[in-house]
MARGUPA-56881 format. One line per field, with one value per atom (N, C-alpha, C): atom name; x, y, z. Coordinates in steps of 0.1 Angstrom, whole numbers, m for minus. Layout:
! residues N
at = (CA/...)
X = (X/...)
Y = (Y/...)
Z = (Z/...)
This chain:
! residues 411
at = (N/CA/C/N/CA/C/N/CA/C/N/CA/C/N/CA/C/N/CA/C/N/CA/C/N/CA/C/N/CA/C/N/CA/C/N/CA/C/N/CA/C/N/CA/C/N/CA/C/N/CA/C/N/CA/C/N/CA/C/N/CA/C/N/CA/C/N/CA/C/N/CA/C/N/CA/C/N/CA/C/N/CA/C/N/CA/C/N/CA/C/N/CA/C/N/CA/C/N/CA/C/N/CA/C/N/CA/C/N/CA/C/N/CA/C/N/CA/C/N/CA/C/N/CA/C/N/CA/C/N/CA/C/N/CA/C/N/CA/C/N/CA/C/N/CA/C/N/CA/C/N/CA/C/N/CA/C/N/CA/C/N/CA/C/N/CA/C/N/CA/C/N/CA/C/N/CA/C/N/CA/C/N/CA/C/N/CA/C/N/CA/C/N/CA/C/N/CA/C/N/CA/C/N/CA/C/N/CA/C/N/CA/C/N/CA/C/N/CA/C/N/CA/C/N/CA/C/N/CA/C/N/CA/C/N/CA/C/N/CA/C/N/CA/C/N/CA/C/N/CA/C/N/CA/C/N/CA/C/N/CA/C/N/CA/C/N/CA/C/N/CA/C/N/CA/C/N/CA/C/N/CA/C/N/CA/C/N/CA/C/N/CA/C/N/CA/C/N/CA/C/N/CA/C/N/CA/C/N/CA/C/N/CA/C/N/CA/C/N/CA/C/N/CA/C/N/CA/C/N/CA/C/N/CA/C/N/CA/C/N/CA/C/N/CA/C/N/CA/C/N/CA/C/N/CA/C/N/CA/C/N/CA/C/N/CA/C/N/CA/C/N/CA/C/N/CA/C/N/CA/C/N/CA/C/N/CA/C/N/CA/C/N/CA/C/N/CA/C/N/CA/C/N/CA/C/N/CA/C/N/CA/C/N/CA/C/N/CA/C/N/CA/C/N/CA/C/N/CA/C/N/CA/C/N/CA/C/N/CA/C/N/CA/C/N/CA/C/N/CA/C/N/CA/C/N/CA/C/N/CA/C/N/CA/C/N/CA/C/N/CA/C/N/CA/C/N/CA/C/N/CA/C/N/CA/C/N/CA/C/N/CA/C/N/CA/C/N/CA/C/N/CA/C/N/CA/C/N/CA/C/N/CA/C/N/CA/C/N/CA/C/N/CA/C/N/CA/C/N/CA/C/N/CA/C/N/CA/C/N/CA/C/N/CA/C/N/CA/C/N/CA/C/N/CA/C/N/CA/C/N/CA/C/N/CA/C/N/CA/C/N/CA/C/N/CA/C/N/CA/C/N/CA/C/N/CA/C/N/CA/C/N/CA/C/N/CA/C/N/CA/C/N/CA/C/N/CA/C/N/CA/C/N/CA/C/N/CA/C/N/CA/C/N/CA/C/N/CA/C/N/CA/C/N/CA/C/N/CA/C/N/CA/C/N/CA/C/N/CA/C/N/CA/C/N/CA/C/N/CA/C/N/CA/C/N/CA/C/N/CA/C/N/CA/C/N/CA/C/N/CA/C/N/CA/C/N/CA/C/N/CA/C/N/CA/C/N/CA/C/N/CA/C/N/CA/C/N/CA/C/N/CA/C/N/CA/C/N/CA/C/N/CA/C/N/CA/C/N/CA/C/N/CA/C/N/CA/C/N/CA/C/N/CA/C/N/CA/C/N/CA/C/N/CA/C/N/CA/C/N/CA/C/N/CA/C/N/CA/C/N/CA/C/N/CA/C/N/CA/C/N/CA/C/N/CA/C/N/CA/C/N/CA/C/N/CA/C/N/CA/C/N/CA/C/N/CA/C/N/CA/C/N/CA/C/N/CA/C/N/CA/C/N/CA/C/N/CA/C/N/CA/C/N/CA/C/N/CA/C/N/CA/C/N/CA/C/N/CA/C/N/CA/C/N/CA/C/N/CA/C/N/CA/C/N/CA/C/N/CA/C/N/CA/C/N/CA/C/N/CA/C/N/CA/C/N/CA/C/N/CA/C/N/CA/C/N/CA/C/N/CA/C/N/CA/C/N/CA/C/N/CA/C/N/CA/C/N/CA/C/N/CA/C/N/CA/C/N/CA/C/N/CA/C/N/CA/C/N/CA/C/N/CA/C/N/CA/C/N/CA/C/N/CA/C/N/CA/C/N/CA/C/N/CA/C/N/CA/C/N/CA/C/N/CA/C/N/CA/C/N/CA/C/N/CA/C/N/CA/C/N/CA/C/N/CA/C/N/CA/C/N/CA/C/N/CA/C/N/CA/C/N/CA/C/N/CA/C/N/CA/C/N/CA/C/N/CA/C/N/CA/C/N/CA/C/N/CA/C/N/CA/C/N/CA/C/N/CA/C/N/CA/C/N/CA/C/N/CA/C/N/CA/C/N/CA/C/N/CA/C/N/CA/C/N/CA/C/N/CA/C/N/CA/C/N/CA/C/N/CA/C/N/CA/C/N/CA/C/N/CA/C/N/CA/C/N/CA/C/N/CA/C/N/CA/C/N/CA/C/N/CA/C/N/CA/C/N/CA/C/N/CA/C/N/CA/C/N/CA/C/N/CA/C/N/CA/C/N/CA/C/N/CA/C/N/CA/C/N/CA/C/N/CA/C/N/CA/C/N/CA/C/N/CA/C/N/CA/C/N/CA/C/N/CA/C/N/CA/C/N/CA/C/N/CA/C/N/CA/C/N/CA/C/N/CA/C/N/CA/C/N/CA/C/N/CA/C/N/CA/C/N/CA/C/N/CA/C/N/CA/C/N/CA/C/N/CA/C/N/CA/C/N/CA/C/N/CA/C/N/CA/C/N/CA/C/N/CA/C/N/CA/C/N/CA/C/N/CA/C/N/CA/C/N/CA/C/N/CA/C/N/CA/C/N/CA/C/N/CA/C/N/CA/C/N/CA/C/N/CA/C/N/CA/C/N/CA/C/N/CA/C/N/CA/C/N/CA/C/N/CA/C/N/CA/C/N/CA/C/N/CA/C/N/CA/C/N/CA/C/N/CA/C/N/CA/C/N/CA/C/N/CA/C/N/CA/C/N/CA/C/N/CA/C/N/CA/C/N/CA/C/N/CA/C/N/CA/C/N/CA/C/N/CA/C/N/CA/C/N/CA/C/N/CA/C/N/CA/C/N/CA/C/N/CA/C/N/CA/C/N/CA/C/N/CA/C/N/CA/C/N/CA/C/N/CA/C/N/CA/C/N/CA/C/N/CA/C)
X = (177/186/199/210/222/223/230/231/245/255/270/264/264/264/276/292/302/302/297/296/285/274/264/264/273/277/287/302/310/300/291/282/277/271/264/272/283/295/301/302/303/296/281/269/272/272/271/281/295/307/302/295/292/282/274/264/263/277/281/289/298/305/299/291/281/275/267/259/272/282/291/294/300/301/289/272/264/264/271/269/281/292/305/314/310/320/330/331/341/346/358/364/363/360/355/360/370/376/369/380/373/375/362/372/377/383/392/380/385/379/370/380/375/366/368/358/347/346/332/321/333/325/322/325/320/310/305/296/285/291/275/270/281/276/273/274/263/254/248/236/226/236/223/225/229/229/216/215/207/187/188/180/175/177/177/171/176/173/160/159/148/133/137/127/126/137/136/125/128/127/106/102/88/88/89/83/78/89/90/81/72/64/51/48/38/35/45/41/39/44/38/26/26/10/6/m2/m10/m20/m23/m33/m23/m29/m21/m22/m36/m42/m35/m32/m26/m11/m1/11/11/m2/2/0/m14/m13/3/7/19/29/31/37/39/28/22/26/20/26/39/48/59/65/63/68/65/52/49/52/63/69/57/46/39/38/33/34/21/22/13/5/m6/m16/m19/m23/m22/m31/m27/m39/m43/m56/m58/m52/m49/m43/m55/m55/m70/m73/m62/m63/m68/m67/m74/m91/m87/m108/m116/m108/m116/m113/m107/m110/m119/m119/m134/m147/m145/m162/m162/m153/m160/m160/m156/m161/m174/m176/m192/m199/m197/m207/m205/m200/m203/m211/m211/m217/m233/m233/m250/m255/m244/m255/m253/m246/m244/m229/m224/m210/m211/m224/m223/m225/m229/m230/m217/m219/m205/m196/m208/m199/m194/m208/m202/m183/m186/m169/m160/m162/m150/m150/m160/m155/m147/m153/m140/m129/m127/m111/m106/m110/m106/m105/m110/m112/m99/m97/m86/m68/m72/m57/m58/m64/m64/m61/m68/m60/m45/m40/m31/m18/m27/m19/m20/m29/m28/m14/m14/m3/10/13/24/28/16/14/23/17/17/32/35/55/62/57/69/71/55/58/67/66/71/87/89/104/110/104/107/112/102/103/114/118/133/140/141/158/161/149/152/147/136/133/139/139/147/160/170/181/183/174/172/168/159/159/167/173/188/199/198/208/199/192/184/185/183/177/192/202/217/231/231/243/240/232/231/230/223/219/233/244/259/263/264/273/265/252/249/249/254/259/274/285/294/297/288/290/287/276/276/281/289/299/310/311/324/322/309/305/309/301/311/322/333/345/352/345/349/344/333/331/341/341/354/366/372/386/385/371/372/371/365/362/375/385/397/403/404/413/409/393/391/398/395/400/418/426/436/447/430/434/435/426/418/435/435/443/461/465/472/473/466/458/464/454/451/470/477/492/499/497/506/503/490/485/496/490/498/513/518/534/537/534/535/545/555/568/560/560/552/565/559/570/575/584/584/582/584/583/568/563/547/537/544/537/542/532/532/538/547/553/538/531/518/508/508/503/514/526/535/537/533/532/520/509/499/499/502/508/517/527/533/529/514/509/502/490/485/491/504/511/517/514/516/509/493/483/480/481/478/491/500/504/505/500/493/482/470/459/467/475/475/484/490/497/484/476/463/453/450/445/451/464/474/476/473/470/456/445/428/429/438/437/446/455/462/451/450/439/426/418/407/410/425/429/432/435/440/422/412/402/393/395/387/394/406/417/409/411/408/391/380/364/366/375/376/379/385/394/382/375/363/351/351/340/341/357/358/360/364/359/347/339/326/317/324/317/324/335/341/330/326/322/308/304/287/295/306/308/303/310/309/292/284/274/265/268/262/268/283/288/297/296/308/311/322/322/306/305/291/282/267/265/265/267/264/253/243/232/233/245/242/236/237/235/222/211/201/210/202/204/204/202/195/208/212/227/241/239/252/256/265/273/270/273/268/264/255/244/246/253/252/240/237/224/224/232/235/230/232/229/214/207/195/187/193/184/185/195/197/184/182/173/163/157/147/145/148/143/147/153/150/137/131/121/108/111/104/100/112/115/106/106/98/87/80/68/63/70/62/63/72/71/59/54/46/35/34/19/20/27/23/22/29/28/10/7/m4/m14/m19/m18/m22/m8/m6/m15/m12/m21/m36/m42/m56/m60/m54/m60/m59/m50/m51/m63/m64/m78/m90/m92/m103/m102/m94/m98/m101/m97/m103/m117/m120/m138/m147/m155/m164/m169/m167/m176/m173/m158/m154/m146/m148/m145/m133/m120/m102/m95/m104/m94/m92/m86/m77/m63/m61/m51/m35/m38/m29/m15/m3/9/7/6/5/16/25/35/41/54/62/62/59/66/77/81/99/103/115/127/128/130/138/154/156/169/177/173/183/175/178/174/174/179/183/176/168/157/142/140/125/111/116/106/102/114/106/95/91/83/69/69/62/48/34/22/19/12/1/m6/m14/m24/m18/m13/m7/m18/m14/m25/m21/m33/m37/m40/m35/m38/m31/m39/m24/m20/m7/0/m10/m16/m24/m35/m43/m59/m55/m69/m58/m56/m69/m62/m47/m40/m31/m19/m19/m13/2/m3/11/18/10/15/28/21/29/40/37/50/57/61/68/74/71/74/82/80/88/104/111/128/128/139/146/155/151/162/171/181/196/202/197/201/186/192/182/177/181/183/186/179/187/181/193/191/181/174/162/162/162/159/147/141/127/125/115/116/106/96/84/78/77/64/53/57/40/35/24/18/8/14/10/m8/m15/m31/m36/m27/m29/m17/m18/m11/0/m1/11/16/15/22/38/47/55/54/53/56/67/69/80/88/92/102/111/109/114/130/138/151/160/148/158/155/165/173/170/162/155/160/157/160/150/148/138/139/129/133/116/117/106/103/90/86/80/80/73/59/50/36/33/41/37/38/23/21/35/39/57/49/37/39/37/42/51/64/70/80/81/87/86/98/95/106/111/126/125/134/133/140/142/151/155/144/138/131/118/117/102/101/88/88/73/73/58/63/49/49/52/58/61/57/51/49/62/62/74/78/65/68/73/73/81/93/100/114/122/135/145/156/156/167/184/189/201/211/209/219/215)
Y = (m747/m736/m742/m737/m743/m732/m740/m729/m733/m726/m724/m723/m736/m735/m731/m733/m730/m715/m708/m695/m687/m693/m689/m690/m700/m703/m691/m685/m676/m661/m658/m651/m648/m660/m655/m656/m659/m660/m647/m636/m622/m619/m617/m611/m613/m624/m628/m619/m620/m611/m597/m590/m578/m578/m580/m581/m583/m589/m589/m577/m572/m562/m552/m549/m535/m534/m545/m548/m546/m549/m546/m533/m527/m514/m504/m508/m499/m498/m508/m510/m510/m503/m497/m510/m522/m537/m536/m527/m531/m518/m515/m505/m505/m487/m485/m475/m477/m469/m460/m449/m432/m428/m424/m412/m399/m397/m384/m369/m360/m350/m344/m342/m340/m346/m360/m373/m370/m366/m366/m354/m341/m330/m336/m341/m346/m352/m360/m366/m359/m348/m342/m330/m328/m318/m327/m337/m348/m353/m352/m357/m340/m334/m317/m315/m317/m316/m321/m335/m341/m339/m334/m337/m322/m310/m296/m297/m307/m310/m317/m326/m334/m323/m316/m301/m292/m288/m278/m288/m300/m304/m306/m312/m313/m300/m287/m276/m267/m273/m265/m273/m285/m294/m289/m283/m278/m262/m257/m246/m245/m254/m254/m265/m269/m279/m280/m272/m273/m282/m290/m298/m309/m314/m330/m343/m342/m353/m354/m340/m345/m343/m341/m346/m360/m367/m382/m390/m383/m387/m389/m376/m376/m384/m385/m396/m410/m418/m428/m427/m418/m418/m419/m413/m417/m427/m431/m445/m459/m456/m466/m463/m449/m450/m448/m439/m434/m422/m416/m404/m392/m384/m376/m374/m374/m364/m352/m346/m330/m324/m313/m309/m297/m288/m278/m271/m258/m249/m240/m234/m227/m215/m211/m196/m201/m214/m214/m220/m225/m230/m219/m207/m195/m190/m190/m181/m189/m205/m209/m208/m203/m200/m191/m179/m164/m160/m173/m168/m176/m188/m192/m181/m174/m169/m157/m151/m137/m147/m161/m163/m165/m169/m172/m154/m151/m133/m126/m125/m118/m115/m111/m110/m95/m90/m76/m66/m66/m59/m56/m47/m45/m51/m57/m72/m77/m84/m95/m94/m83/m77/m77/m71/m77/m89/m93/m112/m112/m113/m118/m115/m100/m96/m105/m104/m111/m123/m132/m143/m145/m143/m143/m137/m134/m126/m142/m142/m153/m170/m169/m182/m175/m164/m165/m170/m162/m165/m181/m184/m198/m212/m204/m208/m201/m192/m190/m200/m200/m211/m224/m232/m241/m241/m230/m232/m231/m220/m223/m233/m244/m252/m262/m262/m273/m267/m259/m251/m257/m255/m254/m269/m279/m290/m297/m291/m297/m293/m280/m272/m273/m279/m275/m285/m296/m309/m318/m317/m334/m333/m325/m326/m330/m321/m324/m342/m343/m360/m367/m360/m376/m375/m362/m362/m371/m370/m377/m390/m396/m407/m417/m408/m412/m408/m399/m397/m401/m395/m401/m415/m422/m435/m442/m435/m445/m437/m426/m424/m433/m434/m442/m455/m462/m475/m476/m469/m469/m465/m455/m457/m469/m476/m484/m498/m496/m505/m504/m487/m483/m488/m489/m496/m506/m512/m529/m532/m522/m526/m519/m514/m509/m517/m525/m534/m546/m548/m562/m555/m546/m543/m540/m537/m532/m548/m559/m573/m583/m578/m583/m575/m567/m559/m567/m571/m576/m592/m596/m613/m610/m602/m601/m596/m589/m587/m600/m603/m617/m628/m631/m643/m639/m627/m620/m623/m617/m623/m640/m647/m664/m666/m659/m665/m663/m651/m644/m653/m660/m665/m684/m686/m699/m700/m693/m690/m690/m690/m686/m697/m696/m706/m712/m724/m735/m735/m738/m747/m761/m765/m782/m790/m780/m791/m791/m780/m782/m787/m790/m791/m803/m814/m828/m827/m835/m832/m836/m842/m842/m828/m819/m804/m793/m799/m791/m788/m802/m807/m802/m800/m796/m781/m773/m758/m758/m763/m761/m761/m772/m774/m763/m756/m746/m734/m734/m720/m721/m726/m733/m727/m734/m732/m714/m708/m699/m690/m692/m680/m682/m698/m698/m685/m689/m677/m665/m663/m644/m643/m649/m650/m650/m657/m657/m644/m639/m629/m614/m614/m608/m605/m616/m613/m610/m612/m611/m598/m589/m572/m568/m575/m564/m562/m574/m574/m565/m562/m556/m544/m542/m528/m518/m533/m525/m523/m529/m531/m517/m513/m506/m490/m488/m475/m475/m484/m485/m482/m486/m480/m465/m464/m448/m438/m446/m433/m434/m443/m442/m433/m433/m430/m417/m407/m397/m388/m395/m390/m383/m395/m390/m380/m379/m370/m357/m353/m344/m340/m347/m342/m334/m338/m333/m315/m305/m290/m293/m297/m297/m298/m304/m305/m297/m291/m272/m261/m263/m248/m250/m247/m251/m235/m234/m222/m212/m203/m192/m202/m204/m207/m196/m201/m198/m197/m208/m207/m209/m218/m216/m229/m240/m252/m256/m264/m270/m279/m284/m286/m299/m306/m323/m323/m316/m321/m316/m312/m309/m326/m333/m339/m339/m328/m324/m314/m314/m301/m302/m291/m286/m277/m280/m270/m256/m248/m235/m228/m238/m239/m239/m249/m256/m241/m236/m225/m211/m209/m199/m197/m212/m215/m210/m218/m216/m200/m192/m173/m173/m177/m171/m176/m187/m190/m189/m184/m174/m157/m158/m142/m137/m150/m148/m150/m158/m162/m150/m144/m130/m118/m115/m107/m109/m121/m124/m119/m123/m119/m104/m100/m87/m80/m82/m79/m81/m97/m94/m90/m84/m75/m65/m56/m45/m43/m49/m54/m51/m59/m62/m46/m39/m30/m16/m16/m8/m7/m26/m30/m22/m25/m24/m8/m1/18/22/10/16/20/9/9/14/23/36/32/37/39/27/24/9/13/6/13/6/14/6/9/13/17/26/28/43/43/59/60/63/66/68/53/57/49/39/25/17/13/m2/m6/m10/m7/m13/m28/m30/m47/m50/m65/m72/m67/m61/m65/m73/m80/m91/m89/m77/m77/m69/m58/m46/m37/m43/m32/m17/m12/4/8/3/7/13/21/28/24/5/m1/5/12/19/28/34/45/38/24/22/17/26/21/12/4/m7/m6/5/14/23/26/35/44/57/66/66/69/70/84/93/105/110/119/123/136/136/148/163/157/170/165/173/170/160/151/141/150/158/164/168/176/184/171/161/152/151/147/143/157/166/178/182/187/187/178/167/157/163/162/165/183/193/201/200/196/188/191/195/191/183/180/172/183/184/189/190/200/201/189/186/174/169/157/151/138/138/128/111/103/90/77/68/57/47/41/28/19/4/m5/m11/m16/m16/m32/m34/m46/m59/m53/m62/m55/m61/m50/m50/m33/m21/m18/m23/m16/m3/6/19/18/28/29/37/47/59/65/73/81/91/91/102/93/75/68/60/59/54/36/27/14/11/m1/m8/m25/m24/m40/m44/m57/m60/m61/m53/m52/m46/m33/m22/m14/m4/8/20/31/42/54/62/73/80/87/90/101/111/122/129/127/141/150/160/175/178/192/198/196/199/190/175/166/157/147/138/122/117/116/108/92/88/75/68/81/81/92/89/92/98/104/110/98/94/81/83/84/82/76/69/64/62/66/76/87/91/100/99/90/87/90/93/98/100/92/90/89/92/84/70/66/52/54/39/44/36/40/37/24/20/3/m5/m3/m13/m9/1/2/0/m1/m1/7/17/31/22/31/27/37/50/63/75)
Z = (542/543/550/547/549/561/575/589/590/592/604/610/613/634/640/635/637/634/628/629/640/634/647/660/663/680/680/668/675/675/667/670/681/689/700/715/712/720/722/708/709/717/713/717/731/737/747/756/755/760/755/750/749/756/759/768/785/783/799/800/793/796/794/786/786/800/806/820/833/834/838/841/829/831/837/834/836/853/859/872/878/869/878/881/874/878/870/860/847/839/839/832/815/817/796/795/780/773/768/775/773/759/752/737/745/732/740/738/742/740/728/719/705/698/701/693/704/715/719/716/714/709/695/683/675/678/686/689/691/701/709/694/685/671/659/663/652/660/671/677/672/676/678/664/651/639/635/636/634/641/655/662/655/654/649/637/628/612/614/619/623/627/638/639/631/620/612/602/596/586/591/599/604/604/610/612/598/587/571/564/566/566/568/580/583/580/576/569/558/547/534/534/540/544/557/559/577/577/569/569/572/585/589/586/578/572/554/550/535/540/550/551/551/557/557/550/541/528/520/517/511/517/529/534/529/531/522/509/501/489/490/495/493/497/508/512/502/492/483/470/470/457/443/452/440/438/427/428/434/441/448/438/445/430/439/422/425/437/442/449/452/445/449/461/456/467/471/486/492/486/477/468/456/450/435/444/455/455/457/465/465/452/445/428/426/424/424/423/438/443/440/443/436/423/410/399/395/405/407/408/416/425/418/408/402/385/382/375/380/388/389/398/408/406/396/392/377/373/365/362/354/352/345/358/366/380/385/392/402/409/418/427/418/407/399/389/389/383/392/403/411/417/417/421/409/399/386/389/392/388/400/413/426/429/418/414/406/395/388/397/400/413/424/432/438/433/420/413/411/409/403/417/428/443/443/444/443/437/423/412/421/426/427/444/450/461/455/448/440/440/433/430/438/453/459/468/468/478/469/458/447/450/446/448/461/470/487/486/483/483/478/467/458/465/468/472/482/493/513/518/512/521/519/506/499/505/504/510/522/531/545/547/543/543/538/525/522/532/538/549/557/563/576/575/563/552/548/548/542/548/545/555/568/577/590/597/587/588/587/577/577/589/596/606/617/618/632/630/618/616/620/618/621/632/638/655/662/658/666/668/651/652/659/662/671/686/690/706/705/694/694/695/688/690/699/705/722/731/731/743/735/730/726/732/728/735/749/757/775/775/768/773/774/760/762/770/777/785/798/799/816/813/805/802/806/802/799/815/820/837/844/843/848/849/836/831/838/837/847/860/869/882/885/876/879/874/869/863/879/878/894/903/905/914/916/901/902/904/898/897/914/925/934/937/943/946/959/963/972/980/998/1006/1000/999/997/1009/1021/1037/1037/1032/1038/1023/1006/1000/992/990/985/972/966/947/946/947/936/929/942/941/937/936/933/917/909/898/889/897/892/897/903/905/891/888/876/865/863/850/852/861/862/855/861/859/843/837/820/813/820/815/815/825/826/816/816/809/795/785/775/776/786/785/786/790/789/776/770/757/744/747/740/745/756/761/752/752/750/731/728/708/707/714/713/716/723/724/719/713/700/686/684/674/676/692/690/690/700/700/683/671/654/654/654/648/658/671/675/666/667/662/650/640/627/621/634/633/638/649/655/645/636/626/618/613/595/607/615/627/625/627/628/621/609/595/584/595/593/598/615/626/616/612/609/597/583/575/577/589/597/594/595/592/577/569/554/552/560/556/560/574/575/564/561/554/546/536/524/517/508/502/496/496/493/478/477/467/458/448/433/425/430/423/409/402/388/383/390/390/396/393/405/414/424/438/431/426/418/414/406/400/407/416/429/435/437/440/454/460/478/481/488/490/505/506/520/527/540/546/545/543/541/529/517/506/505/512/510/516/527/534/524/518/506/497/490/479/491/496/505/507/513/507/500/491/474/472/471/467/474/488/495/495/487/484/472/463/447/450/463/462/467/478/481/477/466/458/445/439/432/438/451/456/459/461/465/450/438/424/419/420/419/424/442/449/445/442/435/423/413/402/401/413/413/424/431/440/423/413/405/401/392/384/393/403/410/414/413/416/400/389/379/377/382/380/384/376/390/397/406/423/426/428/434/446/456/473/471/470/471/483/491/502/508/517/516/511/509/505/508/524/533/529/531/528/537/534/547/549/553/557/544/541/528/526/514/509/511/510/510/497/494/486/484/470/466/468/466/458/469/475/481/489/504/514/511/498/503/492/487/479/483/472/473/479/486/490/505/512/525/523/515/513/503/497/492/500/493/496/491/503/493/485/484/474/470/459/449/445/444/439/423/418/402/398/406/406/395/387/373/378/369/368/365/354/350/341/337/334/326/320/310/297/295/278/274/291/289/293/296/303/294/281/276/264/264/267/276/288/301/301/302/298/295/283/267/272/284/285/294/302/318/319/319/315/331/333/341/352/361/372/369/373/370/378/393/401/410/415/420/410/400/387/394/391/397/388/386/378/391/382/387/377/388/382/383/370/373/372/385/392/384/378/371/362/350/336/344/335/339/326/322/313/315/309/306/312/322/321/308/303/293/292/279/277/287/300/309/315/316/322/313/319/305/312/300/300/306/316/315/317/316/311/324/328/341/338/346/349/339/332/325/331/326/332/331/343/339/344/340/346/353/367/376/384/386/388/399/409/411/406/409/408/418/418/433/435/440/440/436/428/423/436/432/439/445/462/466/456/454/449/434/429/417/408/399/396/381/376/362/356/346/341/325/325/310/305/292/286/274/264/258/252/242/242/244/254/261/275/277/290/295/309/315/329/336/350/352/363/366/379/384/400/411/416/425/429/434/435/429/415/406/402/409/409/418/419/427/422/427/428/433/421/424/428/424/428/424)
């Protein structure tokens, strides 16, 4: 291997003068160039950027995986650049066991029927598990780490080349005092009655020598002085883009996060309840779903009926979701013979009339309920005695119960 030793010696020659003047300074021997105000608040809002991200990013880690032992699996996997294998979620191993376990007690029995149906709802929680951790993971970690991973990694390279070229310019500044000093010193005009020409001669060569050094002292801090301005400015460029990287103009959401150019955190936390917002509206859908199936079936214990606490909105606080029960009654309007009779006799209030958007398909249980289609447009109306946890719905010359949950009222 071919070595510069003429390089390697000016190497550790740096090192060396950095190393004294850093030790210097820590012990009050040696004066250091201040940043000014602004460049340091940049500093202290890319240290707490980063240290915040670092906490947010482990904490959002352990919520979609509380198991410590498969974060570090996945860890590994990733650091070797292979790909994870898949891994059951705790909602599909319980659909699992409980559609074992309604096959060997029986699956024509009671229990055995609701393990099924309970079994099937729980894989389905499971699957929607599945997506939002997958979701979560494209739109809110990955980012968070190429920031951690990339951006940050160039800004604390370029700071620290900014220390370097601050202890070179406080080192030429002490050389430059120094060489100053020893000039003043020599220059000193001598007695001639009390001082020999031989010392007089060598005072003059001195005083030569020395203001050579401060002429040379003197270009070694112009130069450190262009090269320190010139890391301060790429330095502060960078501390500056740390806003851009919390908050940029409102997303859009038309684009994935993969094909954005720059993904800012604002953005990243957006996606993140959205795809929080879908995962818990899925589960409460299927939920909803499975507490219906299961009051269908005789002498099946669903609960009570009393309104418990409302579900999340996806969409709009000022919706019908404050009044909705977890247990929806299946109570009809009227006997079933007379059911879609009555219907069909019903008119519509002169007022009290209000458009709904309907949130997820409902298929019809029978004949007095009307069908519906996620994110069309209904018309919705009370009557006096009827069920608050459902609605008379029509659209155009059809007309059934809808139950409330699956709408969002708009006026």
């Amino acid at each position: 291997m071919d070595f510069n030793m003429k390089k390697l010696a000016s190497d550790a020659g740096i090192f060396f003068t950095r190393a004294v003047q850093f030790t210097e300074e820590k012990f009050g021997q040696a004066e250091k160039t201040e940043l000014d105000a602004h460049f340091e608040n940049l500093l202290a809002r890319a240290d707490s950027t980063k240290n915040w991200t670092e906490k947010i990013l482990r904490q959002t880690e352990v919520l979609l995986q509380p198991n410590p032992s498969a974060r570090v699996e996945e860890f590994l996997y990733e650091k070797l650049d292979r790909k994870v294998p898949s891994r059951v979620t705790n909602g599909e191993l319980l659909a699992q066991y409980m559609a074992d376990a309604a096959s060997e007690l029986g699956p024509t029995t009671p229990y055995g029927k609701t393990l099924i149906k309970v079994a099937e709802a729980e894989k389905q929680l499971g699957a929607a598990e599945r997506d939002f951790i997958h979701t979560a993971s494209i739109s809110f970690l990955t980012p968070l780490r190429n920031f951690l991973e990339g951006d940050w990694k160039t800004i604390s390279k370029e700071r620290r080349l900014l220390q370097n070229r601050r202890l070179d310019l406080d080192a030429c500044k002490a050389r430059l005092k120094k060489a100053k000093a020893a000039e003043a010193k020599a220059t000193t005009v001598p007695d001639f009655q009390e001082t020999r020409p031989r010392n007089y001669i060598l005072s003059a060569s001195a005083s030569a020598l020395w203001n050579d050094e401060v002429d040379k002292a003197e270009q070694e801090l112009r130069v450190a002085q262009t090269e320190f301005d010139r890391q301060a400015e790429v330095t502060r460029l960078l501390l500056e883009g740390i806003s851009s990287t919390h908050v940029s103009p409102p997303p859009t959401f038309t684009e994935p996060l993969a094909s954005s150019p720059q993904v800012n955190h604002l953005r990243c936390l957006h996606e993140f309840v959205k795809s929080q917002t879908t995962y818990y509206a899925q589960c409460y859908r299927h939920m909803l779903d499975l507490q219906k199936q299961l009051g269908r079936f005789p002498g099946t214990f669903v609960g009570t009926t009393e309104p418990a606490s409302p579900p999340l909105s996806s969409t709009s606080p000022t919706t019908a979701a404050a009044t909705m029960p977890v247990v929806p009654s299946v109570a009809s309007l009227a006997p079933p013979g007379e059911a879609s009779l009555c219907l069909e006799e019903v008119a519509p209030p002169a007022s009290g009339t209000r458009k709904a958007r309907v949130l997820y398909d409902y298929e019809a249980a029978d004949s007095s309920e009307l069908a519906l289609l996620a994110d069309e447009l209904i018309t919705v109306y009370s009557l006096p005695g009827m069920d608050p946890d459902w609605l008379i719905g029509e659209r155009g010359n059809k007309k059934g119960k809808v139950p409330v949950t699956y709408l969002e009222l708009l006026s």
